[in-house]
C-alpha positions in Angstrom: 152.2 76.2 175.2 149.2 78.2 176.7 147.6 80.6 174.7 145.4 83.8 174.3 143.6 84.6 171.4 141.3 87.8 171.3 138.5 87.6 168.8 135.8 89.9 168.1 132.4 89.0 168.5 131.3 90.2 165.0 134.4 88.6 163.5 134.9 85.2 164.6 136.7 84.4 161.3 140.3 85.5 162.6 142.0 86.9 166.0 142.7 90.2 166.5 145.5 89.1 168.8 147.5 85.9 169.5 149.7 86.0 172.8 151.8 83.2 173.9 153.8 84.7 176.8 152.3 83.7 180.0 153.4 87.0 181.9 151.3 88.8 178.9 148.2 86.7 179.1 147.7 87.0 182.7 148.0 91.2 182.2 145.4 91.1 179.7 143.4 88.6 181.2 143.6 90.7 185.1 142.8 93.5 182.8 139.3 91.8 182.4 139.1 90.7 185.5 140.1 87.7 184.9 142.9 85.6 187.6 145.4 83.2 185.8 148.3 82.1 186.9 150.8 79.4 186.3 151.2 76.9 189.2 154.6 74.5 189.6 153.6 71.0 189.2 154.4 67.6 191.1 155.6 64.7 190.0 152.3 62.4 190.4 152.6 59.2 188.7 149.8 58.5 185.4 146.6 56.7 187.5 147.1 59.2 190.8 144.1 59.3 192.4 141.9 62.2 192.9 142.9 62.2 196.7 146.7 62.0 196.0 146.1 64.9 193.6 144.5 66.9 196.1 147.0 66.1 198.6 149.5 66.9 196.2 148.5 70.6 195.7 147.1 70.7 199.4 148.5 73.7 200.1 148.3 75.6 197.0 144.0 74.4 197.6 143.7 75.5 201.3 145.3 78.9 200.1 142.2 79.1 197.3 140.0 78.0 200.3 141.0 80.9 202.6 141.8 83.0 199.8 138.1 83.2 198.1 136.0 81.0 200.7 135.7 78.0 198.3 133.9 75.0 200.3 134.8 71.9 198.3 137.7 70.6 195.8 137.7 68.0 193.6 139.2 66.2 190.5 137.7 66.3 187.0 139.7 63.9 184.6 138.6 63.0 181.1 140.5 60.5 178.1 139.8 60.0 174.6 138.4 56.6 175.3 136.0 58.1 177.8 132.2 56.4 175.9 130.8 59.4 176.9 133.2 61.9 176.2 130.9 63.6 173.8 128.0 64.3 176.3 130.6 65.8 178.2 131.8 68.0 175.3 128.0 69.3 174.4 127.3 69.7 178.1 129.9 72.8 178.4 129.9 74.3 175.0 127.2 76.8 175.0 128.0 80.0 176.3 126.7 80.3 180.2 127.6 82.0 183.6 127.3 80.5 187.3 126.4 82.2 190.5 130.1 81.9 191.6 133.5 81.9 190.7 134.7 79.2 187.8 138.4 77.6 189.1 140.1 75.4 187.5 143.8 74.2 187.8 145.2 72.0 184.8 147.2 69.0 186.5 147.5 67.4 183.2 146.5 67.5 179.4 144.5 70.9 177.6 141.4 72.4 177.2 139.8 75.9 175.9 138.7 78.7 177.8 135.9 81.0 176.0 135.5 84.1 178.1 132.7 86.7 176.6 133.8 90.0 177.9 132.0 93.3 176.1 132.2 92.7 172.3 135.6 90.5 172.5 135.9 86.7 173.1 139.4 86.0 174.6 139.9 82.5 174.6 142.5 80.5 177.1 144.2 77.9 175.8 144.9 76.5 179.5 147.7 73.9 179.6 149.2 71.6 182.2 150.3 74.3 185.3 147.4 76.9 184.3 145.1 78.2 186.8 142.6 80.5 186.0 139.3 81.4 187.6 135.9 82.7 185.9 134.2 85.5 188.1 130.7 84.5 189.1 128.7 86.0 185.9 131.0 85.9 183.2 129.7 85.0 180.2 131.8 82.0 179.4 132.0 78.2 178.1 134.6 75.4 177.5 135.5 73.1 175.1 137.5 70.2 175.7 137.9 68.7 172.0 136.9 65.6 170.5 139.0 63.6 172.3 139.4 65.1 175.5 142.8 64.5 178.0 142.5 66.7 181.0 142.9 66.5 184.1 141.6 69.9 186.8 141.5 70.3 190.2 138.1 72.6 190.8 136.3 74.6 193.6 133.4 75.7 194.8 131.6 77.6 197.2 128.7 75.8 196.4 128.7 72.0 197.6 126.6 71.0 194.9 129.4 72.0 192.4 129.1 72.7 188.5 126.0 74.5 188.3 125.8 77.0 185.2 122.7 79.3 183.8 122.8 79.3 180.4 122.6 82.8 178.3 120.7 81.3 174.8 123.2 83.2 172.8 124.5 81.7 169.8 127.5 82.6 170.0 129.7 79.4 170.9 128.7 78.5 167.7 129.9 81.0 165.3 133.6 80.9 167.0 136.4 78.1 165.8 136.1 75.2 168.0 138.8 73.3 170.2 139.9 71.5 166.7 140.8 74.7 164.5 142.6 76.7 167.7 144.0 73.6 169.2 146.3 73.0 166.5 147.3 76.9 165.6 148.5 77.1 169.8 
């Protein structure tokens, strides 16, 4: 089940608030600025490519396209038995912000949004049919777990794709990690 979990940034111990209701999560969320939305799946068989997963949500991409002028899509999938599945992990789990919009659409499997917003963290446990998109800016970063099993559909307006500035806050650090929240969602 997704879930939202709103912790302040001088009390990383505990959550303020703990919301499990998608409807709920994406008010809060819009009310930060914040798009998420829960997306029907298809039936796609276990090795789909990342072209029959594209083609799969075709429609619901070229609408993103249109919608927010995103140039390029593509398929991010990661498994447990991935050698270099911690790389991965340390690559996105200090807290940054990109020039553009962060979109992602979970196809398959989990992973945690960490969204930095005034003196709160919400994070996003995002879940198989969650979309949610990161305005350019946002003080954000993700973490997959130790044994990551995801698979996202992302776009960008910039071809070049996954390009973050990172902050040099600490932060990312002093909140639980994908292990402690991953099994209270």
């Amino acid at each position: 089940m997704t879930t939202l979990s709103i912790f302040h940034q001088d009390k990383p111990e505990t959550p303020e608030q703990v919301v499990e209701n998608p409807a709920e999560i994406a008010k809060l969320l819009k009310e930060q600025g914040i798009r998420y939305e829960r997306w029907p799946t298809r039936a796609l068989p276990a090795d789909a490519t990342s072209g029959e997963i594209l083609e799969a949500y075709g429609d619901e991409v070229a609408h993103l396209k249109a919608e927010s002028g995103f140039a390029t899509a593509d398929v991010v999938s990661l498994t447990p038995d991935n050698p270099d599945r911690e790389a991965f992990r340390r690559k996105f789990l200090d807290e940054h912000v990109h020039s553009e919009d962060e979109v992602r659409f979970f196809v398959h499997g989990q992973g945690l949004f960490y969204l930095h917003l005034d003196n709160r963290v919400y994070v996003v446990m995002c879940r198989q049919c969650d979309l949610i998109s990161v305005p350019n800016g946002t003080r954000h970063w993700f973490d997959m777990g130790p044994e990551p099993e995801f698979t996202c559909i992302r776009l960008f307006t910039n071809p070049e794709g996954w390009v973050a500035q990172f902050t040099g806050e600490d932060i990312a650090s002093r909140l639980p990690r994908y292990e402690q929240l991953a099994g209270a969602a």
